[in-house]
C-alpha positions in Angstrom: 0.0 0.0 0.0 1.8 2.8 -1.5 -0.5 5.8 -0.6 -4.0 6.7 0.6 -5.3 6.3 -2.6 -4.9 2.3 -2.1 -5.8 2.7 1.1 -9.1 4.1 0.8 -10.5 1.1 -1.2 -9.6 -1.2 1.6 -11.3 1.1 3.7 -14.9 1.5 1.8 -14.8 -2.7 0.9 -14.6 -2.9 5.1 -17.2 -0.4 5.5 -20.3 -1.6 3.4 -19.1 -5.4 2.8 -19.5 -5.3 -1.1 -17.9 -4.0 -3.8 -21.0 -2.4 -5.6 -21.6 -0.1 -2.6 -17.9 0.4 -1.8 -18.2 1.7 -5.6 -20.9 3.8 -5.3 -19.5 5.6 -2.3 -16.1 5.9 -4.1 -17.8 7.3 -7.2 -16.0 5.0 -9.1 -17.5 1.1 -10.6 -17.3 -2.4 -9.4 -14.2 -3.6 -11.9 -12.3 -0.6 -10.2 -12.9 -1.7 -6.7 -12.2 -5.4 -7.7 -8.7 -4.4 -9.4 -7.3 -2.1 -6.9 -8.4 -4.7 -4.2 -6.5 -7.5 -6.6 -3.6 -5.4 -6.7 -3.8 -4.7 -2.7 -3.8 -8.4 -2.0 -1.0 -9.1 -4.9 1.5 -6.2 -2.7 0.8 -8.1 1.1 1.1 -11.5 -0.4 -2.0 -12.4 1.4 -5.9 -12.0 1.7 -7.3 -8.6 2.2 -10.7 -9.4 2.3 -12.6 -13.1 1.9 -15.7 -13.7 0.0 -18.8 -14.5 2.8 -22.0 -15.6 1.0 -22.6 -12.3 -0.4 -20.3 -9.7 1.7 -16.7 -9.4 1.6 -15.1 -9.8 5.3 -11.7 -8.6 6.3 -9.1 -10.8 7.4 -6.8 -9.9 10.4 -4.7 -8.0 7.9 -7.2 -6.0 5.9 -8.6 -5.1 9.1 -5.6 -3.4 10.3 -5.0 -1.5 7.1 -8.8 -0.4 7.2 -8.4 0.8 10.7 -5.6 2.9 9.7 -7.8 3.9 6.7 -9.8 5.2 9.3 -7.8 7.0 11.6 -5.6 8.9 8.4 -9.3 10.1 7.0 -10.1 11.4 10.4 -6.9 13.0 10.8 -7.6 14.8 7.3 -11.2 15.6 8.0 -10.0 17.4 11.3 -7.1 19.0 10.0 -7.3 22.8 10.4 -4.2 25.1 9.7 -5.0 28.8 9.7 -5.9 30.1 6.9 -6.2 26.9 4.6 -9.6 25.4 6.8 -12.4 23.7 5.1 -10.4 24.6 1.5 -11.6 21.1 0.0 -15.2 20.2 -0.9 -17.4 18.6 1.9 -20.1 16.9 0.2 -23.4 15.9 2.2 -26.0 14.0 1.6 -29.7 14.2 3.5 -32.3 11.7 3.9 -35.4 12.7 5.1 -39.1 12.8 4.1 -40.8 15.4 2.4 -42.4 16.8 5.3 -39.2 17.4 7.7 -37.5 18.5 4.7 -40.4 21.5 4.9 -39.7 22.0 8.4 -35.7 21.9 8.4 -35.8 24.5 5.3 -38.0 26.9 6.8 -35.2 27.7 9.4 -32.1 29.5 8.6 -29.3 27.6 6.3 -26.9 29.8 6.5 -25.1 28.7 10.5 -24.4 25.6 7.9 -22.2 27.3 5.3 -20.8 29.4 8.0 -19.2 26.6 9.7 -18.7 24.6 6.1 -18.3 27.1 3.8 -17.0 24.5 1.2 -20.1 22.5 1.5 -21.5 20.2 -1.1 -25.1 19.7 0.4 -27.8 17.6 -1.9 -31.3 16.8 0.1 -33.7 14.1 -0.8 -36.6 12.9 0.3 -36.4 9.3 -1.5 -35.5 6.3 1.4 -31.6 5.6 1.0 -29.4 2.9 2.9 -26.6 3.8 5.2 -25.0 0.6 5.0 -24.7 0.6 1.4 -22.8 4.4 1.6 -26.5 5.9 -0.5 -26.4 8.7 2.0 -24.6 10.3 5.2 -27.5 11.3 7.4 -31.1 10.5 7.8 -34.3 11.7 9.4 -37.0 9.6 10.1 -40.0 9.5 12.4 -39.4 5.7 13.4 -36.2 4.3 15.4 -33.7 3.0 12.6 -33.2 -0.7 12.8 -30.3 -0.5 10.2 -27.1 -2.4 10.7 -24.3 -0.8 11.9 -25.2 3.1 12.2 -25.2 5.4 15.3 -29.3 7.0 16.3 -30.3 9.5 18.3 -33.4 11.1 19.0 -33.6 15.0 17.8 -37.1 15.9 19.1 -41.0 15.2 19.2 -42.6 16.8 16.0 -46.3 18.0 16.8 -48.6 17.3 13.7 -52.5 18.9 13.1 -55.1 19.5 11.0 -55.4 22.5 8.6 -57.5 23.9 6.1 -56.8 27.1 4.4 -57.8 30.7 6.3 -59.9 32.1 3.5 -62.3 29.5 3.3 -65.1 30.3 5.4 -67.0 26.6 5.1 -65.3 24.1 7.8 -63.7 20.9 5.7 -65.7 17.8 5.7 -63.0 16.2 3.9 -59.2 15.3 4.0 -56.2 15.3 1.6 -53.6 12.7 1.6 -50.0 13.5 1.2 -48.4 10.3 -0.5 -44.9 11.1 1.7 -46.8 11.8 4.8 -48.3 8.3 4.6 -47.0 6.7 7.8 -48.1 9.7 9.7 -51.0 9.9 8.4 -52.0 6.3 9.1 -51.0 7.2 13.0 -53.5 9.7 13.2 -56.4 7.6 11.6 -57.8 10.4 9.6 -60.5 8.0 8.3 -62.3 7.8 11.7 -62.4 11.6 12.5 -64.0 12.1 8.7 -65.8 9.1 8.3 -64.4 8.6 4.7 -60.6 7.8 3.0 -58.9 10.5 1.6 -60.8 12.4 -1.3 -57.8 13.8 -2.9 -53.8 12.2 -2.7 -51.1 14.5 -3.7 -47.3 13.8 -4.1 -45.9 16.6 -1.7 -46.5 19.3 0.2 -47.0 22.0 -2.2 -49.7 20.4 -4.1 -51.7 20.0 -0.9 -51.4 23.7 0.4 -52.5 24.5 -3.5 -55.5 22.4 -3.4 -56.6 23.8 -0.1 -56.9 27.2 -1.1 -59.4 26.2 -3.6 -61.7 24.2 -1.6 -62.8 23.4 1.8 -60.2 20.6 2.5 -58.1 19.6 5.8 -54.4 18.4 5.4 -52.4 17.2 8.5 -49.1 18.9 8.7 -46.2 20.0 11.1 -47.3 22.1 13.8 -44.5 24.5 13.8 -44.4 24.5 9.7 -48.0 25.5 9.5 -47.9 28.5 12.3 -45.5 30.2 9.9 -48.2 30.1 7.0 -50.4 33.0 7.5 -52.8 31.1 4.7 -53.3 27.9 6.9 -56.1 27.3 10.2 -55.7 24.8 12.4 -59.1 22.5 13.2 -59.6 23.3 16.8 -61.7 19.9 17.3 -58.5 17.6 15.9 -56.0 18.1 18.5 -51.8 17.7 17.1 -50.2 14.6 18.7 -46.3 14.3 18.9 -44.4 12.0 16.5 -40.5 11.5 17.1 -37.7 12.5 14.7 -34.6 10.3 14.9 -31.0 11.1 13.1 -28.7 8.3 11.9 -25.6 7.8 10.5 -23.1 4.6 9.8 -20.8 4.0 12.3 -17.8 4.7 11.2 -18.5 8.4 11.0 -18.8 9.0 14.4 -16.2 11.4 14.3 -17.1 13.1 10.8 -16.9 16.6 11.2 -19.2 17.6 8.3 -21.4 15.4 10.1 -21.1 16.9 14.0 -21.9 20.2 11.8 -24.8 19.3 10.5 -26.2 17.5 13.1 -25.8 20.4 15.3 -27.4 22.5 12.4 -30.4 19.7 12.8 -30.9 20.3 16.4 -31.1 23.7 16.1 -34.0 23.8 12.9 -35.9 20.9 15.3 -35.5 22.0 18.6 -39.2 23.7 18.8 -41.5 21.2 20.0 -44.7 22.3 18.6 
């Protein structure tokens, strides 16, 4: 192992067991990974990595050299001197759904790019794996029961019904956000209306749309919806509290772009209604 450029391979093969998602969080393709692993293995003059059923396992040896994988990206994630901090680009990557994303982004961005003023950030609100390096951090409302990743709750997000302010009539029916879905089906919004859902939208823009053009109720965040001077709350429905949990793999415990964001996180959630 001549440089870190070898050594990172051995590092992402350790970290996510197979080659197609030590690829895909190399940015490279599967014969690359296979080839400089061959050519790892050919410079010890031993096994690097055996095959397990359908992971690749580190020996004694591969371990090692992914350990100090570890420790040298650490050391070159915290590096700081002067003048020359935070001069490469930090890329980030967010999981979360639709609705958090409306209630992260409503809250200032900028303490972010303050702190990471190189920052790469890309947001999405399709499910991703950890394990398989598709993304760096993710929100969800349920307690992650992925592998090998680090969770933590952020806060208790409250969630009501609203129809839109200039509609005098009071909504006799509700609209579904396809995103919201698991939420939704907490809050059993078929019993309070006596019906299913009369109109399903893909996000939350459509459904604020639709309810200023009829008498319509929508459940949404609490603290999102209070900034919407357009938006009522049904005082007979009362909001109930859902939890929001972060996540990331282990072996970014001590990611700095990730102690950033997460600290960015706490502050967007920290209101709890």
């Amino acid at each position: 192992m001549q440089n870190w450029d070898d050594l990172k391979f051995c590092l992402a093969l350790d970290r996510y067991n197979t080659m197609t998602a030590a690829a895909k969080a190399l940015g490279t393709n599967v014969a690359t990974v296979s080839r400089r692993t061959e050519r790892m293995t050919e410079q010890a003059g031993q096994p690097l990595f055996v095959r397990d059923q359908t992971q690749w396992v580190a020996t004694d040896l591969g371990k090692r050299l992914a350990n100090l994988a570890g420790h040298l990206e650490t050391g070159i994630q915290s590096w700081t001197p002067g003048h020359c901090q935070n001069l490469m680009p930090q890329k980030l990557r967010i999981s979360l759904p639709d609705m958090l994303a409306c209630v992260v982004f409503k809250r200032d961005i900028s303490p972010l790019f303050d702190h990471l003023p190189h920052l790469e950030l890309s947001v999405s609100d399709k499910s991703a794996s950890l394990a398989y390096g598709e993304t760096d951090l993710v929100l969800s409302y349920d307690e992650p029961t992925e592998g090998r990743v680090l969770r933590r709750k952020i806060t208790d997000l409250y969630f009501g019904q609203y129809q839109h302010a200039r509609l005098n009539a009071p909504a006799t029916e509700w609209l579904s956000i396809a995103s919201n879905h698991d939420i939704e089906q907490r809050h059993d919004q078929r019993a309070d209306f006596g019906s299913a859902a009369a109109i399903t939208v893909t996000n939350v823009a459509q459904a604020v749309d639709i309810m200023a053009m009829r008498p319509i109720s929508c459940l949404l965040p609490v603290t999102w919806a209070h900034q919407n001077p357009d938006l009522v709350a049904l005082p007979a429905m009362r909001p109930q509290a859902h939890s929001v949990w972060v996540s990331y793999h282990v072996t970014r415990r001590h990611d700095r772009v990730l102690q950033q964001a997460m600290t960015w996180l706490d502050s967007c959630l920290q209101s709890k209604h």
